[in-house]
C-alpha positions as CSV (number, residue, x, y, z in Angstrom):
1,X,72.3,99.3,88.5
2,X,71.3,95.8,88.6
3,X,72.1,94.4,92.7
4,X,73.6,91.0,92.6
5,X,72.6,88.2,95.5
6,X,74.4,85.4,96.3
7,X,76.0,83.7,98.8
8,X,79.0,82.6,100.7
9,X,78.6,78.7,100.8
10,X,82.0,76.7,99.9
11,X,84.9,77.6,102.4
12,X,83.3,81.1,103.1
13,X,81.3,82.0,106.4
14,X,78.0,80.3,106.9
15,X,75.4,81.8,108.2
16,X,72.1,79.8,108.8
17,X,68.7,80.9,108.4
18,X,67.6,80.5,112.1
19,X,63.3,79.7,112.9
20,X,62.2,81.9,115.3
21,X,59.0,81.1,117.3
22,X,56.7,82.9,114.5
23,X,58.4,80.6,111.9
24,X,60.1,83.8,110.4
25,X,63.8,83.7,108.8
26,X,66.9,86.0,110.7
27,X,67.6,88.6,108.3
28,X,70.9,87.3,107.1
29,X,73.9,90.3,108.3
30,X,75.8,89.9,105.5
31,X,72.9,90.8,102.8
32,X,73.6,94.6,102.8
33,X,77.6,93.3,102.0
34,X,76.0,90.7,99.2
35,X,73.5,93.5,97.9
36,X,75.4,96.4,97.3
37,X,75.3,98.1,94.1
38,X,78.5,98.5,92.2
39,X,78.6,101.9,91.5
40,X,81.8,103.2,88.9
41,X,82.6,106.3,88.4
42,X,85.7,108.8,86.9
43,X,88.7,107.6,88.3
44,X,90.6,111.3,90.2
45,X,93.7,111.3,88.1
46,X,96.1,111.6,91.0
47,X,94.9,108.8,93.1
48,X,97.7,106.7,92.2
49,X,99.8,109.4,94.0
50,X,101.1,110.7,91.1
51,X,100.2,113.4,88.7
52,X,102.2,113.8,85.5
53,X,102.3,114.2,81.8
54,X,101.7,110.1,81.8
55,X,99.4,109.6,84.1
56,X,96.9,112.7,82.2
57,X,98.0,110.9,79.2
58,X,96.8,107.9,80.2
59,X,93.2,109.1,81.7
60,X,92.7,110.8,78.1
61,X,93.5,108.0,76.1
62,X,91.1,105.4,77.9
63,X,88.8,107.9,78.3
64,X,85.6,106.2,80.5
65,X,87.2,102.8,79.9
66,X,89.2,103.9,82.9
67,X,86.8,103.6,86.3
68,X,87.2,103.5,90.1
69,X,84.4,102.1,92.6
70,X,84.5,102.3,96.4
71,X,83.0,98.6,98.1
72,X,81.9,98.1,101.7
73,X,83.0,95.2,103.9
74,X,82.6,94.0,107.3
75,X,85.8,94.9,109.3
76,X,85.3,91.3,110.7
77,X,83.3,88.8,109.0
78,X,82.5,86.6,111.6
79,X,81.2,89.9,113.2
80,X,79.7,92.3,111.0
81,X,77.8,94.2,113.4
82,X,81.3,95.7,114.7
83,X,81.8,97.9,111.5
84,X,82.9,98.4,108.4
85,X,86.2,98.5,105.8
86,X,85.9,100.5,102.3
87,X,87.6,98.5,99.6
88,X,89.3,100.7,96.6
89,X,88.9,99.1,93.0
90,X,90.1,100.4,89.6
91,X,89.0,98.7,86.3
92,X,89.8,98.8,82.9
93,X,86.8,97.9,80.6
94,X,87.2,95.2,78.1
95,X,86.9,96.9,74.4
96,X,85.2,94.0,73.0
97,X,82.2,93.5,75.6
98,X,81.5,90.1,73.2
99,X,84.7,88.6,73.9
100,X,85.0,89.2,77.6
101,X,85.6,86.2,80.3
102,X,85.3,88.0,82.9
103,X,87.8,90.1,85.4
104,X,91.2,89.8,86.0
105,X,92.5,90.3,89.5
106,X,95.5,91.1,90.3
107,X,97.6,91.5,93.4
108,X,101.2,92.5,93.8
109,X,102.4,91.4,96.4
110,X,103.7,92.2,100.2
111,X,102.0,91.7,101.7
112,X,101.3,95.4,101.9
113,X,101.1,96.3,98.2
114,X,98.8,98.6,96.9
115,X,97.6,97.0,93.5
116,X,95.4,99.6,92.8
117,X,97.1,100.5,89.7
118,X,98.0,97.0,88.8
119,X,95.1,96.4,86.2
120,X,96.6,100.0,84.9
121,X,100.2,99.4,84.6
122,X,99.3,95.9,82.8
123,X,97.0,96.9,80.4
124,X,99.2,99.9,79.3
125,X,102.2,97.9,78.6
126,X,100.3,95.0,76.6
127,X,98.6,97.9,75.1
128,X,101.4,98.2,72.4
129,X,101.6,94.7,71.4
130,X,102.5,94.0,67.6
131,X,99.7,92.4,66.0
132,X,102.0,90.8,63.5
133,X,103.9,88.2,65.9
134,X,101.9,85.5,67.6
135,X,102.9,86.8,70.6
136,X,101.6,90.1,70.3
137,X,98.3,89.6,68.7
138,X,97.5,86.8,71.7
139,X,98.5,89.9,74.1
140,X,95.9,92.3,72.6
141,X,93.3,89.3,72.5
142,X,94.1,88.9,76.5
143,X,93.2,93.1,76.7
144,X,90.2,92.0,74.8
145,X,89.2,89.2,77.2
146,X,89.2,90.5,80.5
147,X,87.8,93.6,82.5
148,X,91.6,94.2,84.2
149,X,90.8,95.0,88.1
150,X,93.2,96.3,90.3
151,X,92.6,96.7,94.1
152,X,93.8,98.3,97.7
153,X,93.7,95.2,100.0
154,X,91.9,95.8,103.0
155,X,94.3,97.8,105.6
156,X,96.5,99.0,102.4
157,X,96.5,102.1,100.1
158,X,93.2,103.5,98.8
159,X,91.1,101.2,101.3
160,X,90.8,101.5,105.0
161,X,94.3,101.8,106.0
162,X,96.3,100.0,109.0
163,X,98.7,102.2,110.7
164,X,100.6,101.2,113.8
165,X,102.2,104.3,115.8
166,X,104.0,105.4,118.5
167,X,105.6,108.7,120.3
168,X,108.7,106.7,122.0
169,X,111.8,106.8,119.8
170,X,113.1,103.6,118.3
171,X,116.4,102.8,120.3
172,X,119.2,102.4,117.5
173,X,121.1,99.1,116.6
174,X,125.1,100.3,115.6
175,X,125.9,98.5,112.5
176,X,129.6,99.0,112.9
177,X,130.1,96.4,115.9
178,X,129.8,93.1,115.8
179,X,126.0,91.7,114.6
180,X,126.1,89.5,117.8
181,X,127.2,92.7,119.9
182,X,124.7,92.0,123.5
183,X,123.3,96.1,123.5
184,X,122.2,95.4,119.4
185,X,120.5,92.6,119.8
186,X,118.9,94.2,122.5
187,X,117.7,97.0,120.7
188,X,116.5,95.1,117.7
189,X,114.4,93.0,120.1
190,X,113.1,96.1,121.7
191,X,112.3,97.6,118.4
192,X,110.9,94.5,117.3
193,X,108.6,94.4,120.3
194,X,107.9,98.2,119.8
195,X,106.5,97.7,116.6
196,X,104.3,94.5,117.8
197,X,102.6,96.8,120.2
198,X,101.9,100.0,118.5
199,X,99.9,97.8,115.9
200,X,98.4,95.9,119.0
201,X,97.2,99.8,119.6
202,X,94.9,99.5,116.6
203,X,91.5,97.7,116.6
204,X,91.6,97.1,113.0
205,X,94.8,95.0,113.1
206,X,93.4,91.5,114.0
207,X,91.1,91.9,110.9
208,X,93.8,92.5,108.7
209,X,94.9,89.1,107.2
210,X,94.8,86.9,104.3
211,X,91.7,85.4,105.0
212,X,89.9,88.3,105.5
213,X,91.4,89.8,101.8
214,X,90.1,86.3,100.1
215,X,86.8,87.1,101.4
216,X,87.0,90.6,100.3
217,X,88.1,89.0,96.5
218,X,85.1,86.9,96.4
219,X,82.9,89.7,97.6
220,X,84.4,91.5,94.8
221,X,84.4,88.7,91.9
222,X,80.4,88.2,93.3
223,X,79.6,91.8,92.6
224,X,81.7,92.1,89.4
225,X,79.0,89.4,88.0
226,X,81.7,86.5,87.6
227,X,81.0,83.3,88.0
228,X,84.9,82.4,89.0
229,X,87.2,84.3,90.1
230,X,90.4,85.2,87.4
231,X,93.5,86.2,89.0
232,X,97.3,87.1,89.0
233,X,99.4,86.9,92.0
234,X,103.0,87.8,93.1
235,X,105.3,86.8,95.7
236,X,102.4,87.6,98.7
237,X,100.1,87.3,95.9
238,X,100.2,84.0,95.5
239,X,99.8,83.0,98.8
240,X,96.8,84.9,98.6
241,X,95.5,83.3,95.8
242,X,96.4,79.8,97.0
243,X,94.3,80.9,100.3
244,X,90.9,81.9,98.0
245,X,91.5,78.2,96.1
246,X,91.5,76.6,99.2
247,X,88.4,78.5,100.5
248,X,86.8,78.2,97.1
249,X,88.4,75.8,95.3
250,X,85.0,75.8,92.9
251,X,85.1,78.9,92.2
252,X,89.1,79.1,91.0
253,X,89.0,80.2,87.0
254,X,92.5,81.0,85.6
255,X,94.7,81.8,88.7
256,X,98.6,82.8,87.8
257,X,100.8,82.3,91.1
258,X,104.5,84.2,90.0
259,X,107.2,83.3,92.5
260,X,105.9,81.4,94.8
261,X,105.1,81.8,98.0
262,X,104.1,78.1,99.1
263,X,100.9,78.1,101.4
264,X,101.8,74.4,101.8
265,X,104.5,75.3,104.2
266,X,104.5,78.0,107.8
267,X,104.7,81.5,106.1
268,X,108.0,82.4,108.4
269,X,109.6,79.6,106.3
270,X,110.7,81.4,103.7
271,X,111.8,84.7,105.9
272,X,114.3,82.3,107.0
273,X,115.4,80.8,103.5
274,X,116.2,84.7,102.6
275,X,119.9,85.1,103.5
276,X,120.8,81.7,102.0
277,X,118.6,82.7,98.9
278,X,120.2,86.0,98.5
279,X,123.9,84.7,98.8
280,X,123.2,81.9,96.5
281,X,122.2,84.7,93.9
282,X,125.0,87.0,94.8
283,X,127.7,83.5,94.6
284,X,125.8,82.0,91.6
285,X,124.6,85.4,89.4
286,X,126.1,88.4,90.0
287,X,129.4,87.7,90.8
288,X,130.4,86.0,87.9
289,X,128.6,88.9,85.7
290,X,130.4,91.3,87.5
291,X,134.0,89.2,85.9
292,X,132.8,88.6,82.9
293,X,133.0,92.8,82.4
294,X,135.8,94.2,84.1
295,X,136.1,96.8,81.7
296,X,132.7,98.4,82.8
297,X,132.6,97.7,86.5
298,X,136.4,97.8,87.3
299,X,136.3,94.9,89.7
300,X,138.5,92.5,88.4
301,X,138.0,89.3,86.4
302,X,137.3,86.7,89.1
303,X,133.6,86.2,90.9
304,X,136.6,84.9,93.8
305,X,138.8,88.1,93.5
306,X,135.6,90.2,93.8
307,X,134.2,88.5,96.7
308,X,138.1,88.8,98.6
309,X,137.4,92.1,98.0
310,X,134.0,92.3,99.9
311,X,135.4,90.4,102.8
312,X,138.2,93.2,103.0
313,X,136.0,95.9,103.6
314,X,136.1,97.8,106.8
315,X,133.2,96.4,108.8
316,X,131.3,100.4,108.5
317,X,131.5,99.4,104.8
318,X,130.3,96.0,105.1
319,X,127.1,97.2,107.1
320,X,126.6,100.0,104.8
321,X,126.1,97.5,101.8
322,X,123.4,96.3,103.2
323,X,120.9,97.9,100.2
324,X,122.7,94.6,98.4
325,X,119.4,92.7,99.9
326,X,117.0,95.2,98.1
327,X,118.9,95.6,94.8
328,X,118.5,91.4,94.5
329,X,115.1,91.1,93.6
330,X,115.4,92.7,89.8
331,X,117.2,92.0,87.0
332,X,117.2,95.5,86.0
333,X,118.9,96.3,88.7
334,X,122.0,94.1,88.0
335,X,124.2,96.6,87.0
336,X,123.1,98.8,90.3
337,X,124.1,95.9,92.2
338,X,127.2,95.2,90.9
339,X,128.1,99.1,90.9
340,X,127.2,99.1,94.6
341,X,129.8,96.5,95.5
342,X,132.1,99.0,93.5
343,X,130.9,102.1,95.4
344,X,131.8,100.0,98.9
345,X,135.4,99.4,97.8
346,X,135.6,103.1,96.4
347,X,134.3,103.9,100.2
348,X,136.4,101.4,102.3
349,X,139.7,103.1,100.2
350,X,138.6,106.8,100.9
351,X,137.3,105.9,104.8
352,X,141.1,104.1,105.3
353,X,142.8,107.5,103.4
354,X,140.6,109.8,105.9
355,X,140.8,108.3,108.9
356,X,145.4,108.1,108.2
357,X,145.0,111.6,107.6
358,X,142.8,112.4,110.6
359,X,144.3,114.2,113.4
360,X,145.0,111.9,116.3
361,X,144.3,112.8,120.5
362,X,141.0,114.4,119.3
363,X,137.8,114.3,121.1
364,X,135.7,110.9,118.9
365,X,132.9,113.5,117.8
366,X,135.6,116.4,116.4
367,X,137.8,113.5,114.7
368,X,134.9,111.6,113.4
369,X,133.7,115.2,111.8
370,X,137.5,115.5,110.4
371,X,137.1,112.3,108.8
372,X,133.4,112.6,107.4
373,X,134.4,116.6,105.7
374,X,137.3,114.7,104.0
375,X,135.4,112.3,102.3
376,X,132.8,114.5,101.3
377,X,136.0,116.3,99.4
378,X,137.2,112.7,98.5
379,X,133.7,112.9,96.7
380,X,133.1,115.9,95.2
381,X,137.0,115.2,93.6
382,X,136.2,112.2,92.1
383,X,132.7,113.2,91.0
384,X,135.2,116.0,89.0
385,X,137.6,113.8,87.5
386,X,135.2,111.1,87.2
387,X,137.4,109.1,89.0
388,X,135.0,106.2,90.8
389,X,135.9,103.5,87.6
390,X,138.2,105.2,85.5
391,X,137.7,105.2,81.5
392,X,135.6,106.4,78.8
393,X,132.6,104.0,78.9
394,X,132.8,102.4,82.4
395,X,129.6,102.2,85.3
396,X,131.6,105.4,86.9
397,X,128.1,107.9,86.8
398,X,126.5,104.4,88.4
399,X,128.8,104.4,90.9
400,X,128.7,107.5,91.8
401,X,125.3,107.6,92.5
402,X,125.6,104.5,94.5
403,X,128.3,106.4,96.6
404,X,126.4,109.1,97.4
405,X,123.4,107.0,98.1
406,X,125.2,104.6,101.1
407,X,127.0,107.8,102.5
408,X,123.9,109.3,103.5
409,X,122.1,106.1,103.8
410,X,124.1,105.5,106.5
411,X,124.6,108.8,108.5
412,X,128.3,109.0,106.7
413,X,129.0,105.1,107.4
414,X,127.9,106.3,111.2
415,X,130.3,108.9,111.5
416,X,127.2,111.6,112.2
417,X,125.7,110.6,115.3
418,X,121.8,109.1,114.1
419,X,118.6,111.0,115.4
420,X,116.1,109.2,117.3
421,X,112.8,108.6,115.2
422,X,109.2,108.0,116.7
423,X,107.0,105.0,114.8
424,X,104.6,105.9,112.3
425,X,103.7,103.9,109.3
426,X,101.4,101.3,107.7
427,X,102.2,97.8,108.5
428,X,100.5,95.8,106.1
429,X,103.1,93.3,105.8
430,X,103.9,93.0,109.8
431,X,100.5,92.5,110.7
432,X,99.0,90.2,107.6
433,X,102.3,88.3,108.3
434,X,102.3,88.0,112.1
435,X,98.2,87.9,111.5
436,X,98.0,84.9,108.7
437,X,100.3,82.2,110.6
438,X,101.9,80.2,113.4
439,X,105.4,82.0,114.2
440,X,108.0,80.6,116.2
441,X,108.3,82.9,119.1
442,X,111.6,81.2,120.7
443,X,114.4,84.0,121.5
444,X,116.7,81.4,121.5
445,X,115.7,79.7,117.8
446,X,115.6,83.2,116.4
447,X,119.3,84.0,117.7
448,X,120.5,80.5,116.6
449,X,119.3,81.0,113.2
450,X,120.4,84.9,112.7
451,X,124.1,83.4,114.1
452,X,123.7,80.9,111.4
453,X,123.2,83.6,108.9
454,X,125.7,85.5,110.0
455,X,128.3,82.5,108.9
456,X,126.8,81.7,105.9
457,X,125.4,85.0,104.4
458,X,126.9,87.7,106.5
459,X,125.9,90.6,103.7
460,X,122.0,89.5,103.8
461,X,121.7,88.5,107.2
462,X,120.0,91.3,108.7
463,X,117.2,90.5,107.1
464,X,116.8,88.4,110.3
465,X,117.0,90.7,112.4
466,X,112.8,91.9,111.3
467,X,111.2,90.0,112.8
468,X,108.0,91.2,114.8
469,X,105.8,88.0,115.1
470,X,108.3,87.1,118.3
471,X,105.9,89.7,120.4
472,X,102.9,88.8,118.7
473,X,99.5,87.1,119.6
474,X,99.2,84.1,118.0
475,X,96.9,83.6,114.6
476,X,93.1,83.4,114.7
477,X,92.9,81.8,111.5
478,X,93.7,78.8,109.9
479,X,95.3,78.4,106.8
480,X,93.1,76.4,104.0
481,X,94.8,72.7,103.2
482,X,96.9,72.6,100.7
483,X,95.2,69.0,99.3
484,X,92.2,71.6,98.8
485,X,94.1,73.0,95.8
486,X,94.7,69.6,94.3
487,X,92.2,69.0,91.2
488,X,93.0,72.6,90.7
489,X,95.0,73.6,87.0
490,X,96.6,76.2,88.4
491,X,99.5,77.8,87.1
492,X,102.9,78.8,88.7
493,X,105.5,80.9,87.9
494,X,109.1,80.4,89.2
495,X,112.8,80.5,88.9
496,X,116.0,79.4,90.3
497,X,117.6,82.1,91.8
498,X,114.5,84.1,92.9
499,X,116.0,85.2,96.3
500,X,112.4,86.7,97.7
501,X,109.9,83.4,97.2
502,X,113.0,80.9,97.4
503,X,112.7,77.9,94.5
504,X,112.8,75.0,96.7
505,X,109.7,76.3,98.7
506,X,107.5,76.9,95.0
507,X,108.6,73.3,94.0
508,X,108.1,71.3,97.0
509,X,104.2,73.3,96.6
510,X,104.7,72.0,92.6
511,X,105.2,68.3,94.1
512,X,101.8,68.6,95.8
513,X,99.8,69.8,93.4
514,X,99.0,67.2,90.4
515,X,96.6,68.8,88.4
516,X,99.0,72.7,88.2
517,X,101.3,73.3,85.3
518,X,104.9,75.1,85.7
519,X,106.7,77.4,84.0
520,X,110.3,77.3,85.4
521,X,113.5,79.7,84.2
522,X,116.7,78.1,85.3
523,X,119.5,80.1,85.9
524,X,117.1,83.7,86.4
525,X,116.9,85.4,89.7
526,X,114.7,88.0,88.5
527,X,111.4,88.3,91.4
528,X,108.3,88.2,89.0
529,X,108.9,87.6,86.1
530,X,105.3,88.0,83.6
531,X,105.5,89.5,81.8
532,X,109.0,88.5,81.1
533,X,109.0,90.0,77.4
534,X,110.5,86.4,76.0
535,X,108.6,84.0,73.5
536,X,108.4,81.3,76.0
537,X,107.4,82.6,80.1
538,X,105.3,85.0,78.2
539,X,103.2,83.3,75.3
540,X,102.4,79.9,77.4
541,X,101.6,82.3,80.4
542,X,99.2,84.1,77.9
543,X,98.2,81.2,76.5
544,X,97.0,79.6,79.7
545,X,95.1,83.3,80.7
546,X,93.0,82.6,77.2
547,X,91.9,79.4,77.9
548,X,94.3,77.3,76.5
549,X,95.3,74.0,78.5
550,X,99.3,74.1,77.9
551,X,100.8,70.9,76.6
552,X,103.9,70.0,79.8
553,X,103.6,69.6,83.3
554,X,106.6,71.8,83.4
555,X,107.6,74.3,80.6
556,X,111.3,75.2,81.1
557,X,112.5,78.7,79.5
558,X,116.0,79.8,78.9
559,X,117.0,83.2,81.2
560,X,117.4,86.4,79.2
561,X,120.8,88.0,79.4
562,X,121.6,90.5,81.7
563,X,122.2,94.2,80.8
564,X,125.7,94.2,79.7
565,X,125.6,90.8,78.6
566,X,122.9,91.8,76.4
567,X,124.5,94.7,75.3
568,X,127.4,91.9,74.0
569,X,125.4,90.3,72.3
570,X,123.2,93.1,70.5
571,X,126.6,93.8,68.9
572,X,127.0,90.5,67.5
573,X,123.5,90.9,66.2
574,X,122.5,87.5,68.3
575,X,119.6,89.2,69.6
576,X,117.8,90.1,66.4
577,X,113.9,88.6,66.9
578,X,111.3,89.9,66.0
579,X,110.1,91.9,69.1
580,X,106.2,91.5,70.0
581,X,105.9,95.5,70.8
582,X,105.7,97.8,68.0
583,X,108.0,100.1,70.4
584,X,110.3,97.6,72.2
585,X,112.0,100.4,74.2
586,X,108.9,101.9,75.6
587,X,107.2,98.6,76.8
588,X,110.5,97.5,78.4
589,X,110.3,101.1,80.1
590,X,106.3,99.9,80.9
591,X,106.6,97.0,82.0
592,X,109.7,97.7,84.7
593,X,107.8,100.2,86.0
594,X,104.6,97.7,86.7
595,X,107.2,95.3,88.2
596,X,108.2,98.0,90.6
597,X,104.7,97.7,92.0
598,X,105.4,94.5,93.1
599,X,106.9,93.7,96.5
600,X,108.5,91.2,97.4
């Protein structure tokens, strides 16, 4: 195979050729990184972690089109006698060598994703494009144009992975007291601080960090044979791909950044926009779609009258609806979020029925076991009866689930006394977050701003309460400047509601950026939204992969209905456009799952 030289000139590492006395050139240490040969080979079908009817399905039907490739890297590139990290690519090859650009990068987010089956997931759900809308055939021409490469970051999935451990239990924080109760703020700090120091443990974890991963990505787009690098990032992702334009703004080609993460601004800026971001979506979104279909969700007809209901709950059930934060990134999840606000009210009625009926003068542990069997019975009748939103076509199997899933979520809204747990995982997102920036380490301006969320978003404000880079070393790194990225055409990706790379934070990143484009969905709180399966996110996004300069500044796209709202309007027949799948159902199925991937 054909060994590629180049070099690392542009933002990356210089090394200079130093004279010795005999007039003789250094041998330059990163030459065995630069001159490695690429070598592809049979992807193992379960590397992905999974091994099913789909994924055999999927290794048969792209037969050697489908390859995997194992790259070396030096753990630190200032220093690359101290070692090496593997890198862990998968590729799907272009069917129509003559028409290829190049590769397509992709990265989904964090940071801590595993984007290994990124190029995968993609290229199966374009794979089923219609050729006979414009839409469609311009997504089988993008299949066409592109080698579609998916990668483990460094210190993440398939690649040389970061784990931070210890054998000391975490202490517990009692979600049933007060947030600003002294002992849990304690125990979050110490766990907070627990965390910081079993990744301190690790010798790999000052080398995990963005700029280390852009490296790795021009590395890679330098052994692939490209000339530029092509990429789409999410959330993390484009942070990371803002980083490798600043680094080598020369060598940007087509570069996608969906919800934004602005490098223009400290990284912990947007951990602290989250509760605001969230309850803004909850107020905003999903309140008012929760009225507009009492019939379904059994909640009432007010977005008012279902928050009074919220702020009635017995503080267990508050704390124990917590999952809101997760169920906020994805539209697809809008009727999950909506049918766990109902499964906390079904909860706070049962929990208030229990704990009348409970025997009184018993020991807490016996009557806190009294009032956990009778809810489990509270359960198991309902589940009978269907009884959680009564009627013939309502959310009640949604709920359900959702009830069983905070009840044991939460150790029976904390009614079973919680094990202690030793620390064992891979901290990709702590350490490249604590890693990549300048974090305010102030006890006090960390309180001051959790109390803060507390008033103004008390369902999302734990989110606060994760915050490791208070008992961290500080970055270093420096982040690229953002007037770096300024001649670039890149193109972003954002919408309004988007309550995991906050709006504000993408467009004030916009604002700074002349030469980038911006495709904007008011009204949408969907996190990630391309492939949005819409004739307007979807065919200028494509358009702008291919080539194509688009003709706005800013393209702004009308925000698909929800679920039930869609449901609504299918009846009417409002929705009847031609779809650019030839099997709508299954690519919506496709592409959800490839969203999953990402993290926000």
């Amino acid at each position: 195979m054909r060994r590629i030289l180049f070099s690392l000139a542009g933002g990356a590492l210089s090394v200079g050729a130093l004279t010795g006395c005999g007039g003789s050139e250094d041998p330059d240490p990163l030459a065995p990184y630069r001159t490695q040969a690429v070598n592809w080979f049979a992807c193992e079908p379960t590397i992905l972690g999974a091994d099913t009817d789909i994924t055999r399905g999927i290794w048969k039907e792209l037969g050697d089109r489908l390859q995997c490739s194992y790259l070396r890297a030096p753990m630190d590139w200032g220093a690359p006698e101290k070692g090496d990290v593997t890198l862990s690519l998968m590729r799907v090859v272009s069917a129509q060598p003559q028409l290829r650009r190049g590769s397509l990068l992709a990265n989904p987010g964090g940071p801590g994703g595993d984007g290994l089956g990124d190029a995968l997931s993609l290229y199966r759900a374009y794979a089923g494009s219609n050729p006979d809308t414009a839409l469609g055939k311009m997504q089988l021409q993008l299949l066409d144009s592109y080698d579609f490469i998916g990668f483990s970051p460094r210190g993440m999935g398939d690649s040389t992975p970061i784990v931070c451990s210890g054998n000391a239990f975490k202490r517990p924080t009692d979600h049933t007291q007060d947030l600003l109760d002294p002992v849990n703020l304690d125990n979050a700090l110490f766990n907070a601080k627990y965390v910081a120091d079993a990744c301190a443990k690790n010798p790999l974890t000052p080398h995990i960090h963005t700029e280390a991963t852009a490296r790795d990505m021009d590395l890679m787009r330098e052994l692939l044979g490209d000339e530029k690098l092509n990429y789409i990032g999410y959330s993390y992702g484009t942070w990371l791909g803002a980083w490798y334009a600043g680094m080598y703004p020369e060598r940007v080609g087509r570069m996608v950044l969906d919800s934004v993460w602005p490098l223009s601004e400290p990284m912990e800026a947007r951990l602290f926009d989250l509760p605001r971001a969230r309850q803004a979506a909850h107020t905003d979104i999903l309140l008012p779609y929760a009225a507009r279909h009492d019939s379904y969700f059994g909640l009432g007809t007010s977005a008012a009258g279902i928050q009074a209901q919220i702020d009635r709950l017995d503080w267990r059930v508050q704390r124990a609806l917590d999952p809101l934060g997760g169920a906020i990134y994805s539209r697809s999840d809008s009727d999950k979020y909506v049918a766990t606000i109902k499964a906390g009210t079904w909860l706070d009625a049962a929990l208030k029925s229990a704990e009348q009926a409970a025997p009184q003068g018993l020991p807490p542990g016996q009557r806190n076991a009294a009032i956990a069997q009778a809810m489990e019975q509270a359960m198991e009748h309902a589940a009978e009866s269907k009884g959680f939103v009564p009627g013939p076509t309502t959310a009640n199997a949604l709920v359900q689930e959702q009830v069983a899933f905070l009840w044991n979520e939460t150790g029976h809204l904390w009614l079973t006394p919680a094990r202690g747990t030793s620390y064992r995982a891979q901290e990709g997102f702590r350490v490249v977050t604590c890693n990549d920036d300048i974090s305010d380490t102030s006890l006090t301006a960390w309180r001051g701003r959790y109390e803060q969320a507390i008033l103004n978003a008390p369902l999302f404000s734990s989110v606060l309460l994760d915050n490791h880079c208070l008992f961290w070393n500080p970055p270093k790194i420096h982040k690229p400047a953002i007037e770096r990225l300024r001649e670039l055409p890149i193109l972003l990706i954002q919408d309004e509601y988007d309550s995991a790379t906050p709006a504000p934070g993408a467009l004030r990143m916009f604002d700074l950026l002349p030469r980038a484009q911006l495709i904007y969905v008011p009204g949408e709180y969907h996190h990630a939204l391309y492939p949005y399966m819409d004739n307007c996110v979807d065919l200028a996004a494509t358009r702008y992969l291919l080539g194509e300069t688009l003709e706005q500044r800013q393209i702004n796209c009308p925000a698909l209905p929800l679920e039930q709202d869609k449901q609504t309007l299918q009846k009417s027949g409002a929705l009847a456009t031609p779809s650019a799948y030839r099997d709508p159902e299954q690519a919506e199925r496709l592409i959800r799952r490839y969203k999953r991937s990402i993290h926000p």
